[in-house]
GUZALO-629974 format. One record per atom (N, C-alpha, C, O): residue number from 1; atom name; x, y, z. Coordinates in Angstrom, 3 decimals, decimal comma. Each point is the difference from the previous one (the first is absolute). Layout:
BEGIN
{site NUM CA {X Y Z}}
...
END
This chain:
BEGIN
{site 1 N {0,806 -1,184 0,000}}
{site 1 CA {-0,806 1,184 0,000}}
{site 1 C {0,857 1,259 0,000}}
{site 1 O {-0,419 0,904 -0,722}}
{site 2 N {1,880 -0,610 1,602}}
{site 2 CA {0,708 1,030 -0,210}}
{site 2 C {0,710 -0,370 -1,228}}
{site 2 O {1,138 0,313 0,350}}
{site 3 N {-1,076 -0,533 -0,936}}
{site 3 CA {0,759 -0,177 -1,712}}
{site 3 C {-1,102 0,991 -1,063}}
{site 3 O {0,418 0,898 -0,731}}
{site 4 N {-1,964 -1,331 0,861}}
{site 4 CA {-1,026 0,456 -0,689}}
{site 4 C {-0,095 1,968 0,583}}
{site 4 O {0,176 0,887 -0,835}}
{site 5 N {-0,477 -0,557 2,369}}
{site 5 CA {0,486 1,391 0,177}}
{site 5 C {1,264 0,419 -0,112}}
{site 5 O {0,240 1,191 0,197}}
{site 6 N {0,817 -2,112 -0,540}}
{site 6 CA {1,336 1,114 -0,055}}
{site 6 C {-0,211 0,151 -1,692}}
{site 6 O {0,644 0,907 -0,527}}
{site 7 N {-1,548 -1,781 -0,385}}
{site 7 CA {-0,054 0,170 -1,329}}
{site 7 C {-0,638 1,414 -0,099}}
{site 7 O {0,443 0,882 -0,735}}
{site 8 N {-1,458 -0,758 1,496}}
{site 8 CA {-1,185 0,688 -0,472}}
{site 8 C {0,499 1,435 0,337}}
{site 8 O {-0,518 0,985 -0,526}}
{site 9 N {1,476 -0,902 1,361}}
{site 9 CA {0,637 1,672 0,559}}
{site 9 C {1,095 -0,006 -0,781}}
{site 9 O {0,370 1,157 -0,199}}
{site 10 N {0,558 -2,250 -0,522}}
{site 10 CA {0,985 0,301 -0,972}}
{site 10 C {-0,852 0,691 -1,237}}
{site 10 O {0,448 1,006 -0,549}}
{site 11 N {-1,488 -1,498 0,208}}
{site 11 CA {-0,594 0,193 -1,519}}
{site 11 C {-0,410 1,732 -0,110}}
{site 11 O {0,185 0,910 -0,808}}
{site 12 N {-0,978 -1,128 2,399}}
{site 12 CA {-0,409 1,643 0,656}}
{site 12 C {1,108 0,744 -0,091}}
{site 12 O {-0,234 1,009 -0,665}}
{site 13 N {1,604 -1,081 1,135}}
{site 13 CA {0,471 1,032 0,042}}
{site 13 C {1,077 0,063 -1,459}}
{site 13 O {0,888 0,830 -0,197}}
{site 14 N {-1,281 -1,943 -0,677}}
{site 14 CA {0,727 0,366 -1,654}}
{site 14 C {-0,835 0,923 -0,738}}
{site 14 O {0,416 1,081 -0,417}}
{site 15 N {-1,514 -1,479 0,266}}
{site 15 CA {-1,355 0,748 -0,285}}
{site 15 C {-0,079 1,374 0,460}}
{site 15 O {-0,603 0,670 -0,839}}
{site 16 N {0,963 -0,006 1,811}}
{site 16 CA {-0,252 1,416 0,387}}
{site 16 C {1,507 0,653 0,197}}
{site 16 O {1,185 -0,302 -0,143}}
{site 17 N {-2,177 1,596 0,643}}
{site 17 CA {1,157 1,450 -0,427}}
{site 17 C {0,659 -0,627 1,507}}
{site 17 O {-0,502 -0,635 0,927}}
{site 18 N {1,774 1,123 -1,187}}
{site 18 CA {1,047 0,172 1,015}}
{site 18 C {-0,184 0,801 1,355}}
{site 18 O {-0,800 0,934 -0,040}}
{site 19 N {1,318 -1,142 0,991}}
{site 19 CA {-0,927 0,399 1,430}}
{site 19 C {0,960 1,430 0,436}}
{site 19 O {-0,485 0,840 0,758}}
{site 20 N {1,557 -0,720 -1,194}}
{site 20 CA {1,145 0,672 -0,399}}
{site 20 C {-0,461 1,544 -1,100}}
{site 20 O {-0,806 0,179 -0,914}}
{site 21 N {1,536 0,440 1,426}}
{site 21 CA {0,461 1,251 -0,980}}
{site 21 C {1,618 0,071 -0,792}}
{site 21 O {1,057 -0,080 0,625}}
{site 22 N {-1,168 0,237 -2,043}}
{site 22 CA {1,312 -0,350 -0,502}}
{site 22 C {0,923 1,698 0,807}}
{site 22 O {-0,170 1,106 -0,514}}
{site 23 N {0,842 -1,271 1,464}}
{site 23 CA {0,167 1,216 0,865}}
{site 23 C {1,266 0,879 -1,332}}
{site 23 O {-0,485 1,131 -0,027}}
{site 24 N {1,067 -1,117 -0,443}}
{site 24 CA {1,023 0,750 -0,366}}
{site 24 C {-0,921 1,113 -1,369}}
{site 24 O {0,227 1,155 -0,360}}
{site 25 N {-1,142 -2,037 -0,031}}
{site 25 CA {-1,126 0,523 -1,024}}
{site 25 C {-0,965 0,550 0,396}}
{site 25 O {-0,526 0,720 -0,850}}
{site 26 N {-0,066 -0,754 2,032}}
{site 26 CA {-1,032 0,468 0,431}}
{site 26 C {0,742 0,250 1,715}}
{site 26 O {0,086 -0,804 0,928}}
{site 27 N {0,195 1,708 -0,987}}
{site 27 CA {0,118 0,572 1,281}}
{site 27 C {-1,422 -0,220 1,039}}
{site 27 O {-1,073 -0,320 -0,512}}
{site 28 N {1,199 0,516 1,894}}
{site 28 CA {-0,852 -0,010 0,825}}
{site 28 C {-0,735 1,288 0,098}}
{site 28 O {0,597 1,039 -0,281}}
{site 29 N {-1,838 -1,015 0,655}}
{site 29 CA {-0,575 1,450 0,321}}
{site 29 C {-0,397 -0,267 2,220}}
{site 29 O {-0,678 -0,779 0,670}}
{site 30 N {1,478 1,807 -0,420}}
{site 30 CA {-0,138 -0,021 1,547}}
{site 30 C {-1,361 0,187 0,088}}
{site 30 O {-0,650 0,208 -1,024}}
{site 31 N {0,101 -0,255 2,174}}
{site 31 CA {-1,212 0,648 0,405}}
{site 31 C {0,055 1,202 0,571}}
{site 31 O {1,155 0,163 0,393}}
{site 32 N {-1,888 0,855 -0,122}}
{site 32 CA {-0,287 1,716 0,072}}
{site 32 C {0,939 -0,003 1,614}}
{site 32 O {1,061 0,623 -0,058}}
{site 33 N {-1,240 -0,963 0,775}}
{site 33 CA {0,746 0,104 1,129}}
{site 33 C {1,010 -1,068 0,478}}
{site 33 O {-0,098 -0,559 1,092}}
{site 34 N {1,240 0,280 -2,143}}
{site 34 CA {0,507 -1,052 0,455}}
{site 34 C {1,369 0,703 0,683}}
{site 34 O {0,114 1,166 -0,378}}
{site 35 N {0,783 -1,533 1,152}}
{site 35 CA {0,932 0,803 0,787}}
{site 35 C {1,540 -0,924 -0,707}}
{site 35 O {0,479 -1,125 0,142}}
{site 36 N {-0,093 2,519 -1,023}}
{site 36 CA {1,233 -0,778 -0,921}}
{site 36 C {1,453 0,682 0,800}}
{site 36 O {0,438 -0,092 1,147}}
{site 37 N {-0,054 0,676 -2,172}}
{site 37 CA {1,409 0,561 0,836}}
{site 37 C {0,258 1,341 0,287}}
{site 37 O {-0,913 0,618 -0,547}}
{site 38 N {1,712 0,225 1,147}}
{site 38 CA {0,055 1,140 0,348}}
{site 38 C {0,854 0,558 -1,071}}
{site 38 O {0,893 -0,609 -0,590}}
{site 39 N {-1,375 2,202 0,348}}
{site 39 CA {0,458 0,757 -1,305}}
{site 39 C {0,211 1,047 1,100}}
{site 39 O {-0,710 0,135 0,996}}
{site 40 N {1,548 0,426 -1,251}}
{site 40 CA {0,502 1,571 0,551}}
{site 40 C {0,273 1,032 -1,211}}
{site 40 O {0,873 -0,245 -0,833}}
{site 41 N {-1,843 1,675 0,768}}
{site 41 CA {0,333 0,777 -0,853}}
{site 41 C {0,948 1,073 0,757}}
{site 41 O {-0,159 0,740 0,971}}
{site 42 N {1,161 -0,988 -1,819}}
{site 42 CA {1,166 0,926 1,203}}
{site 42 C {0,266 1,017 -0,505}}
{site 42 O {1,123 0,483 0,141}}
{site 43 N {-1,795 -0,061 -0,649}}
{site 43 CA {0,208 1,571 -0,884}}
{site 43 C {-1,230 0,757 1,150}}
{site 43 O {0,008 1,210 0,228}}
{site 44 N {-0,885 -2,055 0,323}}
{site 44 CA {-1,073 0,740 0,872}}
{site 44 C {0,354 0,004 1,616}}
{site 44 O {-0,170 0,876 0,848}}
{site 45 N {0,647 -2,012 -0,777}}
{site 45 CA {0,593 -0,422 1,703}}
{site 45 C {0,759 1,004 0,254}}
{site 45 O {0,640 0,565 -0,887}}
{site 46 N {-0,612 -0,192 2,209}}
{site 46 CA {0,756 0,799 0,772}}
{site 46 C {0,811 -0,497 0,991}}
{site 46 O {0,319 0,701 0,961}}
{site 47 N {0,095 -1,979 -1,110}}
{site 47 CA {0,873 -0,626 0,766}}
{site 47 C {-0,144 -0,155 1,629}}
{site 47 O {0,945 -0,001 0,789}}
{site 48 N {-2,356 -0,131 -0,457}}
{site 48 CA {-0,457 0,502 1,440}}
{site 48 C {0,412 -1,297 1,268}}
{site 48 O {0,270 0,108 1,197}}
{site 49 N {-0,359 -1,101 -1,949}}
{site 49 CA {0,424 -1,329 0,308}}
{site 49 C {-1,602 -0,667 1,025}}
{site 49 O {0,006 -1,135 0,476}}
{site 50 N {-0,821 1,779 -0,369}}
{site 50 CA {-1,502 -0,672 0,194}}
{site 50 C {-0,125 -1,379 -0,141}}
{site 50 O {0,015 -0,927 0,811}}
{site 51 N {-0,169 1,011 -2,275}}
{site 51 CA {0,156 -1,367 -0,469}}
{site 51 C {0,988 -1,538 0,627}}
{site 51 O {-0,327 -1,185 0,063}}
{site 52 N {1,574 1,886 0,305}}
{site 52 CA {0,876 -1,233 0,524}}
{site 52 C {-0,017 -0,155 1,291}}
{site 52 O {0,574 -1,002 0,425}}
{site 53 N {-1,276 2,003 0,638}}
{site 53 CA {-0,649 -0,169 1,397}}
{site 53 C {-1,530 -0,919 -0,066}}
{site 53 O {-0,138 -0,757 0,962}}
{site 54 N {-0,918 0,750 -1,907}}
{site 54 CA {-0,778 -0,233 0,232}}
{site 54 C {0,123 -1,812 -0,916}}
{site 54 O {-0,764 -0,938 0,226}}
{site 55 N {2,099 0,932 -1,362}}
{site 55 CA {-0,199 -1,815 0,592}}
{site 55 C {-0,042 -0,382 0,520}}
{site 55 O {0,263 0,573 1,057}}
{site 56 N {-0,722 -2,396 -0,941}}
{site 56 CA {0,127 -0,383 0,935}}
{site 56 C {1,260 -0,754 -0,019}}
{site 56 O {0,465 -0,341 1,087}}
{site 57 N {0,159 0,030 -2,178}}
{site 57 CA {0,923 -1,126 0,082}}
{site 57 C {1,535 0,511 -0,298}}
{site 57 O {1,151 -0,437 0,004}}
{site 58 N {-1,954 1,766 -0,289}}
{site 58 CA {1,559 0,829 -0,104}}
{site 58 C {0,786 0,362 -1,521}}
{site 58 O {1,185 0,305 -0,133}}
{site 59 N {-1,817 -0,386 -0,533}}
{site 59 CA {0,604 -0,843 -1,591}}
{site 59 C {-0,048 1,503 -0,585}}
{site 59 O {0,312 -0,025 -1,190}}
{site 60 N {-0,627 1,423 1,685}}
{site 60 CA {0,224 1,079 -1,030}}
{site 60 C {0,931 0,767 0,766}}
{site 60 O {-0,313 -0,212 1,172}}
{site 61 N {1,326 1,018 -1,208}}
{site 61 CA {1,238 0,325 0,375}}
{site 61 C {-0,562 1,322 -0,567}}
{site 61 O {-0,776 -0,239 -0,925}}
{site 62 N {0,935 1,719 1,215}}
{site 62 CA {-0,027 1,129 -0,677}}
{site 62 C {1,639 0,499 0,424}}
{site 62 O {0,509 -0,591 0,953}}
{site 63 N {0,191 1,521 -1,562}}
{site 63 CA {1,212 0,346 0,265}}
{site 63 C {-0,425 1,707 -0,375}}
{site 63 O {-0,346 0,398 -1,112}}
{site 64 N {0,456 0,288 2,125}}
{site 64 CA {-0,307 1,268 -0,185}}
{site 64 C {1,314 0,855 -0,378}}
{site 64 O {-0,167 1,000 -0,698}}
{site 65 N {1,436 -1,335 1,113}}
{site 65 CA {1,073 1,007 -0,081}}
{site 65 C {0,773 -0,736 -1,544}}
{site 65 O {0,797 0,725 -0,595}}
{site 66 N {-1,104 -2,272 -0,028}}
{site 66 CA {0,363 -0,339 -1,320}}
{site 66 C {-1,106 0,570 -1,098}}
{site 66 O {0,210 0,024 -1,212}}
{site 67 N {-1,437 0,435 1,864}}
{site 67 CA {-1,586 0,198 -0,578}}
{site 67 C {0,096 -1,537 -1,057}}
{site 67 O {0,352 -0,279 -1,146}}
{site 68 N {-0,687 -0,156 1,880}}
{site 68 CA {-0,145 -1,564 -0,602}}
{site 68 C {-1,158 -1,214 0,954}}
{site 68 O {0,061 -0,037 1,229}}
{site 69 N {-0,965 -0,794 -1,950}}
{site 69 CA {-1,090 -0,573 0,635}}
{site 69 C {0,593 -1,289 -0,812}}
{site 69 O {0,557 0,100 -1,093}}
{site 70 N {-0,780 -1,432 1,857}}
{site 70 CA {-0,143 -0,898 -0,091}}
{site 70 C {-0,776 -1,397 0,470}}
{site 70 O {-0,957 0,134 0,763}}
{site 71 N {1,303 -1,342 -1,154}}
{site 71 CA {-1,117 -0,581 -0,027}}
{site 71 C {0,783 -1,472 -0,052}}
{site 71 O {0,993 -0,315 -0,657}}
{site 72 N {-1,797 -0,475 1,590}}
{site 72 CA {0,570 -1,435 -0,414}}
{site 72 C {-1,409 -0,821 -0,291}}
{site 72 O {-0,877 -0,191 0,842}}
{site 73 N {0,857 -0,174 -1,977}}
{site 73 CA {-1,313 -0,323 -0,640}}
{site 73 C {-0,302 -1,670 0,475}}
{site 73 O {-1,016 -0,651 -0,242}}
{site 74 N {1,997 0,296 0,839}}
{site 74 CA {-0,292 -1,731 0,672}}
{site 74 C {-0,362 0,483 1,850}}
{site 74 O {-0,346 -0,828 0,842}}
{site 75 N {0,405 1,286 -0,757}}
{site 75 CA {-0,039 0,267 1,893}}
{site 75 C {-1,202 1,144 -0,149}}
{site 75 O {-0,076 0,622 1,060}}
{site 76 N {-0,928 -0,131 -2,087}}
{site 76 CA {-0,408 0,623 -0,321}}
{site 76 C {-1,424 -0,872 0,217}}
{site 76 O {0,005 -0,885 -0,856}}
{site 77 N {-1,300 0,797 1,730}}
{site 77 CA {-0,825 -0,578 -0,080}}
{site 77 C {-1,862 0,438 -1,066}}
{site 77 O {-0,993 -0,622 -0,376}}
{site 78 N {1,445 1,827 0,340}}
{site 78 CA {-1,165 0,325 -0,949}}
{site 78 C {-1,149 0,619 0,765}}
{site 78 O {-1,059 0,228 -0,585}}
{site 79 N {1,224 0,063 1,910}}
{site 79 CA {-1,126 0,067 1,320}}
{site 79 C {-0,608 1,641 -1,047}}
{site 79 O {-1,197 0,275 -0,082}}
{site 80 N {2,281 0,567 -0,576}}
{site 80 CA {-0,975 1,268 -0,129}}
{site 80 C {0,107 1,429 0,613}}
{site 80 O {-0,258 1,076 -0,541}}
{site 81 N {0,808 -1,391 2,105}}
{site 81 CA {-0,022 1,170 0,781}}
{site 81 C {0,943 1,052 -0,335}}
{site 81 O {-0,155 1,205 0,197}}
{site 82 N {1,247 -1,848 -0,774}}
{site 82 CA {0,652 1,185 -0,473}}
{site 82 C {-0,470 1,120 -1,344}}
{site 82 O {0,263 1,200 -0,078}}
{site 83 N {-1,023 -2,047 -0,887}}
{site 83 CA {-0,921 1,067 -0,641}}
{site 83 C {-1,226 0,586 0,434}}
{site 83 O {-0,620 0,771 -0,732}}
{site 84 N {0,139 -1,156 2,137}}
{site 84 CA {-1,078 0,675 0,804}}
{site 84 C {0,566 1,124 0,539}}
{site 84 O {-0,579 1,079 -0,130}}
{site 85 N {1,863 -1,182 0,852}}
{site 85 CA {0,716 0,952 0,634}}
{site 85 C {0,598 1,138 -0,109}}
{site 85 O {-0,019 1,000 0,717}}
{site 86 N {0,802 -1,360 -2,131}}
{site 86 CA {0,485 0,603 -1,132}}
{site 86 C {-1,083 1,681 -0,146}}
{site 86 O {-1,108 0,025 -0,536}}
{site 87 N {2,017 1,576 1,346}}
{site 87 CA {-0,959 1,159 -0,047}}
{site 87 C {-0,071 0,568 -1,253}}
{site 87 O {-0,897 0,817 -0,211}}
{site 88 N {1,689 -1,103 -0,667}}
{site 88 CA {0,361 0,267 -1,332}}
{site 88 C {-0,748 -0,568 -1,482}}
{site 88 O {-0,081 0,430 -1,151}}
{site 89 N {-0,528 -1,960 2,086}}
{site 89 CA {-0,617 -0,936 -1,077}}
{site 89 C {1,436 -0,101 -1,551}}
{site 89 O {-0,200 -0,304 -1,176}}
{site 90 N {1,005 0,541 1,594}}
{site 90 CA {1,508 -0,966 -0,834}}
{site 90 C {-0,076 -1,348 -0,279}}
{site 90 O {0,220 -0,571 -1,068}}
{site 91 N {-0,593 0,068 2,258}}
{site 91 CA {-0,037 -1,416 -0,053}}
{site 91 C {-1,258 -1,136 -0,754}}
{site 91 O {-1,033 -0,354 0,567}}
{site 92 N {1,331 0,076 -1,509}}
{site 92 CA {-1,367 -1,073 -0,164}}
{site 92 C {0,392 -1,697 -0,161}}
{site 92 O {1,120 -0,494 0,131}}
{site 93 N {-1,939 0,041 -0,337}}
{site 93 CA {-0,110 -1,688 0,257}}
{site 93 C {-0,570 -0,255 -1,149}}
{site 93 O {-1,218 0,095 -0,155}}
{site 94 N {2,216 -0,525 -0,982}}
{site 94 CA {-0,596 -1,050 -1,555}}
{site 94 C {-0,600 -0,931 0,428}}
{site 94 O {-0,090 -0,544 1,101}}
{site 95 N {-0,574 0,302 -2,646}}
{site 95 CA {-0,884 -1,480 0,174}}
{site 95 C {0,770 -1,220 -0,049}}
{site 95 O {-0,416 -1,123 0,283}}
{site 96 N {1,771 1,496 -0,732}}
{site 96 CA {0,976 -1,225 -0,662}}
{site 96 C {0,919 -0,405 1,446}}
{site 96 O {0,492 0,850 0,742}}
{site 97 N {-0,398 -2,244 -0,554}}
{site 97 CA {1,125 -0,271 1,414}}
{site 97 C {1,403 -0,037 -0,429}}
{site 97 O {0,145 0,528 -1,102}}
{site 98 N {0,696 -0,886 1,509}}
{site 98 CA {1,535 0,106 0,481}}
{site 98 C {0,235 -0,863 -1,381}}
{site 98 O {-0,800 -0,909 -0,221}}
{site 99 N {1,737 1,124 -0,606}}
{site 99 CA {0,668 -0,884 -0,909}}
{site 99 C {0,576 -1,014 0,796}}
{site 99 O {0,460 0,433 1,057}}
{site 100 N {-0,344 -1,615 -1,232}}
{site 100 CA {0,915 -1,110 1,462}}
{site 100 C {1,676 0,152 -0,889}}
{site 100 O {0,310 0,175 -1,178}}
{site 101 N {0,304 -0,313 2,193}}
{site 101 CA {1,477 0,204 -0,602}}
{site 101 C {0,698 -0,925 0,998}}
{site 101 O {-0,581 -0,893 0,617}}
{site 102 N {1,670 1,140 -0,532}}
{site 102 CA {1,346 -1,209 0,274}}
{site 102 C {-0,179 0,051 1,158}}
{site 102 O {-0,530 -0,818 0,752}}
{site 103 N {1,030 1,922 -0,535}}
{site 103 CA {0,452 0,609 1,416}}
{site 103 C {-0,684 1,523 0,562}}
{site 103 O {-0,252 0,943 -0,749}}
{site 104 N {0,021 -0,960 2,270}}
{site 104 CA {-0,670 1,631 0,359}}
{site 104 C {0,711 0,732 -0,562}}
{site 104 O {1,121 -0,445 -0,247}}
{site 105 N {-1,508 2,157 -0,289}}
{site 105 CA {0,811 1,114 -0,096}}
{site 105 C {-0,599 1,018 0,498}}
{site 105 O {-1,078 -0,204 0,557}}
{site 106 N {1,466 1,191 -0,604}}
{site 106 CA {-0,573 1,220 0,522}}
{site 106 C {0,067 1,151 -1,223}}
{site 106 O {0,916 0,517 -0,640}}
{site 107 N {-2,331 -0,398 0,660}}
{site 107 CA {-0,499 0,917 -1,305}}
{site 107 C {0,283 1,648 0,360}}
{site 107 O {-0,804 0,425 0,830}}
{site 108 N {1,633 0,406 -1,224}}
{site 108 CA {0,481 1,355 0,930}}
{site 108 C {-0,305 1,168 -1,710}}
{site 108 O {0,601 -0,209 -1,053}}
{site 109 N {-1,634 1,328 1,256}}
{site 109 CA {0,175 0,489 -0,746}}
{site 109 C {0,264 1,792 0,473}}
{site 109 O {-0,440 0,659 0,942}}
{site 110 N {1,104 -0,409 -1,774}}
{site 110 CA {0,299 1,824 0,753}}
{site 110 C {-0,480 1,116 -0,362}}
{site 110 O {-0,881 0,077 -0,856}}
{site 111 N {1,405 0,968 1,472}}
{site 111 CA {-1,191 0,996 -0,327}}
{site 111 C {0,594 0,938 -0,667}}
{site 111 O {0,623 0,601 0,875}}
{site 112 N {-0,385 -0,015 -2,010}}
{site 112 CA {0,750 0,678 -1,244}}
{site 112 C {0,543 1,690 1,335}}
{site 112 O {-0,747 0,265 0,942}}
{site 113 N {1,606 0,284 -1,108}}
{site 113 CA {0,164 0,948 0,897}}
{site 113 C {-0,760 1,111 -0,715}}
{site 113 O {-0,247 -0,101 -1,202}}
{site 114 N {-0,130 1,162 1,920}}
{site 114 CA {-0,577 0,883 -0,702}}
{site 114 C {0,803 1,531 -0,287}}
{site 114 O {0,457 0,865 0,746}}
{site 115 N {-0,523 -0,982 -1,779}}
{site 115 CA {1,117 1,319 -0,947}}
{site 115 C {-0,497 1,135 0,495}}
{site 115 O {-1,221 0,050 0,146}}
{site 116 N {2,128 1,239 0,265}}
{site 116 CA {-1,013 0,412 0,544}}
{site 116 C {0,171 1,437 -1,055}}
{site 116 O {1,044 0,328 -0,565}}
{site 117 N {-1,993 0,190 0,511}}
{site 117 CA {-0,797 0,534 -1,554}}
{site 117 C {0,201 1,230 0,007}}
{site 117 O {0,065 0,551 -1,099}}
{site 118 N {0,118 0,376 2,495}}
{site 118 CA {0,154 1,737 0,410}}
{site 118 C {1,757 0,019 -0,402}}
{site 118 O {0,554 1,083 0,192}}
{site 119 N {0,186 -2,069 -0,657}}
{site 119 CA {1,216 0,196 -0,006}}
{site 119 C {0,534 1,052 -0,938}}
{site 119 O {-0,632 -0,103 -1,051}}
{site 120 N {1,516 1,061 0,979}}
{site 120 CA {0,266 0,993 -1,667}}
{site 120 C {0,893 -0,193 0,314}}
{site 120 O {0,976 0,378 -0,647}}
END
């Protein structure tokens, strides 16, 4: 009798569409509130360091005297609070998660100095 149902779910699953998405061709669509990775617009940030007090796990570093913010995107849990916290709204959260890679790094981007413009 299991010979006749393992026939009848082989035939079933030759017969139909694939349960799968071919992923490299059809990308995924997140859903409206899904919690992806942290983006910092650092042309808007003011280097206040908010954000790296109110992780919890510690994973955003601000450097006020290099004017430089960083980020370790594996020790990084996705909780949010730092773009709640964030007085500037700099900070947002993509739909897309962490690329997986080898090894942790720390994602550090800086803040262009500003030229200053009254100069003759």
């Amino acid at each position: 009798m299991s010979l006749l149902t393992f026939a009848k779910i082989e035939l079933h699953n030759l017969f139909s569409k694939p349960a799968t998405r071919p992923y490299p061709e059809q990308p995924r669509n997140y859903p409206q509130r899904t919690r992806g990775h942290i983006e910092n617009d650092v042309e808007t940030c003011v280097l206040c360091g908010i954000c790296s007090k109110k992780c919890p796990t510690g994973a955003i570093q601000v450097d006020r005297a290099g004017k430089s913010w960083s980020i370790q995107r594996f020790s990084c849990i996705q909780c949010g609070y730092c773009v709640e916290s964030c007085p500037k709204k700099c900070l947002s959260m993509l739909q897309s998660y962490t690329q997986p890679a080898e090894r942790k790094t720390i994602e550090t981007v800086s803040k262009a100095p500003v030229e200053n413009q009254n100069a003759s």
